[in-house]
VEXNU-640195 format. One line per field, with one value per residue (C-alpha): x, y, z; residue number from 1; residue in three letters. Coordinates in nm, 4 decimals, always signed. Layout:
BEGIN
px = c(X	...)
py = c(Y	...)
pz = c(Z	...)
i = c(NUM	...)
aa = c(ALA	...)
This chain:
BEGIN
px = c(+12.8595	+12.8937	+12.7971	+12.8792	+12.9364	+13.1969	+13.4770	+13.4027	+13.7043	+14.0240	+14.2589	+14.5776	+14.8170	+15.1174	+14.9690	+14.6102	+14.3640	+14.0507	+13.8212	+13.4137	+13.1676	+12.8597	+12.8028	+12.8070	+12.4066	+12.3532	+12.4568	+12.8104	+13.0380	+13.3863	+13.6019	+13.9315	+14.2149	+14.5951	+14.5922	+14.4855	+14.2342	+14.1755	+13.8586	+13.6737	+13.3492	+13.4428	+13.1683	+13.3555	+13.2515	+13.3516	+13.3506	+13.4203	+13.2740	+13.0176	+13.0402	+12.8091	+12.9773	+12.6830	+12.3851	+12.4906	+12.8166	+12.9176	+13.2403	+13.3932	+13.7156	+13.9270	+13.7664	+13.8347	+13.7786	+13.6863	+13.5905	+13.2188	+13.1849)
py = c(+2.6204	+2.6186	+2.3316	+2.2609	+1.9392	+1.6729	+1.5070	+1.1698	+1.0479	+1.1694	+1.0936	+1.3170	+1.1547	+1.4346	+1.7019	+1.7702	+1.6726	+1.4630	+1.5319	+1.3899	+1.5379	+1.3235	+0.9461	+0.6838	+0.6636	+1.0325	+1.2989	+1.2962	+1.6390	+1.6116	+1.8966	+1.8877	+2.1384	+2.1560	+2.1189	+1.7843	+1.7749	+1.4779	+1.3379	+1.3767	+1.5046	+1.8745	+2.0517	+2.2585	+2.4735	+2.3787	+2.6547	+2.5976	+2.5418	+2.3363	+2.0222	+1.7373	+1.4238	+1.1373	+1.1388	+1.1301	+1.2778	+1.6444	+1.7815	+2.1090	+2.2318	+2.4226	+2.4184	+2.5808	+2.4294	+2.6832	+2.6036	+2.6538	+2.9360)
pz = c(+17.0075	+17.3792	+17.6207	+17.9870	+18.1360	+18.2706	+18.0394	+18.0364	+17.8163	+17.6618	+17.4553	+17.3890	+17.0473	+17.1736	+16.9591	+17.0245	+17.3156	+17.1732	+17.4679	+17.4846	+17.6783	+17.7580	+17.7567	+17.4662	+17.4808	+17.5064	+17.2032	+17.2415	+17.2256	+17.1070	+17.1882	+16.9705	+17.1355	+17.1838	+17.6035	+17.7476	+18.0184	+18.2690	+18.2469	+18.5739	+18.7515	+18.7717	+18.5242	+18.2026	+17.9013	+17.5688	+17.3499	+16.9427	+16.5743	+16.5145	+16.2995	+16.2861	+16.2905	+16.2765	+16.4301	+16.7719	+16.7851	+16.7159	+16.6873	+16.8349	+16.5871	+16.7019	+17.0758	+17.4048	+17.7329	+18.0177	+18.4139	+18.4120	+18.6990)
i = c(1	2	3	4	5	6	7	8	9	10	11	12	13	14	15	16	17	18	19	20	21	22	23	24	25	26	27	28	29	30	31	32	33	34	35	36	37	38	39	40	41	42	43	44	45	46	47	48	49	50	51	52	53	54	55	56	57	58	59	60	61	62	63	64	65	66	67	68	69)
aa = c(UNK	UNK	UNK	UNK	UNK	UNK	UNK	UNK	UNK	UNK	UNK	UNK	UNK	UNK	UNK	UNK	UNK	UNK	UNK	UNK	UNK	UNK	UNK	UNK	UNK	UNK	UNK	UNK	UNK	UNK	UNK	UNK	UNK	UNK	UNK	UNK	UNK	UNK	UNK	UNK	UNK	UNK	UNK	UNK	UNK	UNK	UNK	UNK	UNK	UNK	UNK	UNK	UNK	UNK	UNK	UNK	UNK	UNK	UNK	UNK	UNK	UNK	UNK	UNK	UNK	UNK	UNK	UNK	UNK)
């Protein structure tokens, strides 16, 4: 799956990068990757296998994260 958008939170436990795309309301998009990414306005791809998590989360394992251009 691939989606474009801002990271709106991350968390990073030393090892892998737990990064989610889209607000707490919306569908949320987890991206799970190795590099950590601050969360900001600046618009990114995740790119990564698809896994649905609950109704309105999904989960992206392994995932990249690319600059949207």
């Amino acid at each position: 799956m691939v989606i474009d958008g801002a990271i709106v939170e991350n968390h990073f436990d030393g090892a892998l990068a737990y990064l989610i795309m889209c607000e707490p309301e919306d569908i949320q998009v987890m991206c799970i990757t190795y590099h950590d990414h601050d969360a900001s306005d600046e618009i990114v791809r995740f790119a990564g296998g698809y896994n649905r998590n609950a109704e309105r989360q999904i989960i992206l394992d392994p995932c990249l994260v690319y600059p949207a251009d």
